[in-house]
C-alpha positions in Angstrom: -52.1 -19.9 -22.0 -55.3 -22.1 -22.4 -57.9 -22.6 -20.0 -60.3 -25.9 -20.6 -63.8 -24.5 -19.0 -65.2 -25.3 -16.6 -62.7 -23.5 -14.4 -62.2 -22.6 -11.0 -62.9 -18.5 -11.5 -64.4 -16.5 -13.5 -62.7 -15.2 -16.3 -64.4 -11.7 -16.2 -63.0 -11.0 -13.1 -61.0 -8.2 -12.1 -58.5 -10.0 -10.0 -57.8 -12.6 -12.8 -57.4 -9.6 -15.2 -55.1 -7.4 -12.9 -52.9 -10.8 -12.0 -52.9 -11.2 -16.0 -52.2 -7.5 -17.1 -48.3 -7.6 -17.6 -48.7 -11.1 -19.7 -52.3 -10.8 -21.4 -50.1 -8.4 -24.1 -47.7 -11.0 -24.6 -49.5 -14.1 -24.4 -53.4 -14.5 -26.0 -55.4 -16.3 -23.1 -57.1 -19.1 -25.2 -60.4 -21.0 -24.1 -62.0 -24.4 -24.5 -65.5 -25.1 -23.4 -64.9 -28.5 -22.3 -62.3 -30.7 -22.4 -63.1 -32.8 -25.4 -62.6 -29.7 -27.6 -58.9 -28.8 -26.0 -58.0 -32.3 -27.0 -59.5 -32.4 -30.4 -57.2 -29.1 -30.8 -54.2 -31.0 -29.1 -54.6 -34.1 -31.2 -54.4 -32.1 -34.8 -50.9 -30.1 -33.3 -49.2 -33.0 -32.6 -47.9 -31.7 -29.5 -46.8 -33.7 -26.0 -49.5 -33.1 -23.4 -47.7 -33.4 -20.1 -49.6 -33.8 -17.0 -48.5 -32.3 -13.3 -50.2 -35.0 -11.0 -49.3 -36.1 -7.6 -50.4 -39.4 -9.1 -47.2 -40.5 -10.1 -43.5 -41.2 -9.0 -41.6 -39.3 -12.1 -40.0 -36.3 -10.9 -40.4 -33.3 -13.3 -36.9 -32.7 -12.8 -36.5 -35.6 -14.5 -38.3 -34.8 -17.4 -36.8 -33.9 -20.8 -39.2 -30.7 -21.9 -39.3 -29.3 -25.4 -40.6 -25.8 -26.6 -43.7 -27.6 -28.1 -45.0 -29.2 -24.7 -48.0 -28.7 -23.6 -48.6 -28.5 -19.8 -51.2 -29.5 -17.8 -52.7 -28.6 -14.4 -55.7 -29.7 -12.8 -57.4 -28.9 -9.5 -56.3 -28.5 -6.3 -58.3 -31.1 -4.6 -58.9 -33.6 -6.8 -56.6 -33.3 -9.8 -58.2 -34.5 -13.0 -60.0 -37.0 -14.0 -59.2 -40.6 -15.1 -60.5 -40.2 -18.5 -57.8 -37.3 -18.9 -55.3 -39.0 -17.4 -55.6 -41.6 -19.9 -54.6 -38.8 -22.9 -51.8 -37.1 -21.6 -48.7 -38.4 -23.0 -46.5 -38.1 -20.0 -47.0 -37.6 -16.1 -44.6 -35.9 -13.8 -44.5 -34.8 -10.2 -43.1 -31.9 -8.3 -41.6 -33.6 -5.3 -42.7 -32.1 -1.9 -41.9 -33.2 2.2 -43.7 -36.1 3.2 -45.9 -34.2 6.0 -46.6 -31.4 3.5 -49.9 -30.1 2.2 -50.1 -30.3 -1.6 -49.4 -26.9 -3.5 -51.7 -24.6 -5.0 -52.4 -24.3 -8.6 -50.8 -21.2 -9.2 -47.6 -22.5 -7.1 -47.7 -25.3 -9.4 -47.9 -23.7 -12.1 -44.9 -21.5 -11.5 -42.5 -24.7 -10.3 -43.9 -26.4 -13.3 -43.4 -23.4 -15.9 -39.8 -22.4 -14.9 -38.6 -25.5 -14.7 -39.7 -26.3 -18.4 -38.5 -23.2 -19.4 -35.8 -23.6 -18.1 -34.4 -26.9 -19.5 -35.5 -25.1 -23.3 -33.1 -22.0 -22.6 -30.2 -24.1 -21.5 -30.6 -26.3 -24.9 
């Protein structure tokens, strides 16, 4: 997992650690202080950086992931900005009902997690 700071909660906190326990082990947690250096990283791997925006029409469901993806989640109220936008190399939606509030990140997350993990099992 990566987090680009400056984030929604603090890091240090023992919520975030006891929701983390059972995967800090397996997963290192790793951090950027700003989103210029997560990209600079992201550029050098050569990996696809796929945005989950309500922004756009493209069901993730309809999305072809590979192990190597990146994904990407911004906030809750406002998503991320433009000048990200711009450097993602795909945009997907999860699809929810028309009268619907959005999701929450960590709903998000999950949807947008299994889903990709899914497809990479099955291949």
């Amino acid at each position: 997992m990566e987090i680009i700071e400056p984030c929604g909660f603090i890091m240090g906190d023992k919520r975030i650690k006891r929701v983390a326990m059972d995967y800090k082990m397996k997963n290192e947690i790793i951090r950027h202080k700003s989103w210029e250096a997560f990209y600079e990283k992201k550029r050098q791997s050569n990996k696809r950086l796929i945005l989950f925006t309500t922004k756009v029409k493209k069901s993730f469901r309809d999305f072809n992931f590979i192990n190597e993806d990146l994904l990407l989640f911004g906030n809750e109220s406002s998503g991320v900005p433009e000048r990200v936008r711009d450097k993602v190399d795909e945009s997907v939606t999860i699809p929810i009902a028309k009268d619907a509030r959005s999701l929450n990140i960590s709903m998000s997350v999950a949807i947008g997690v299994s889903e990709a993990m899914r497809q990479i099992e099955a291949k």
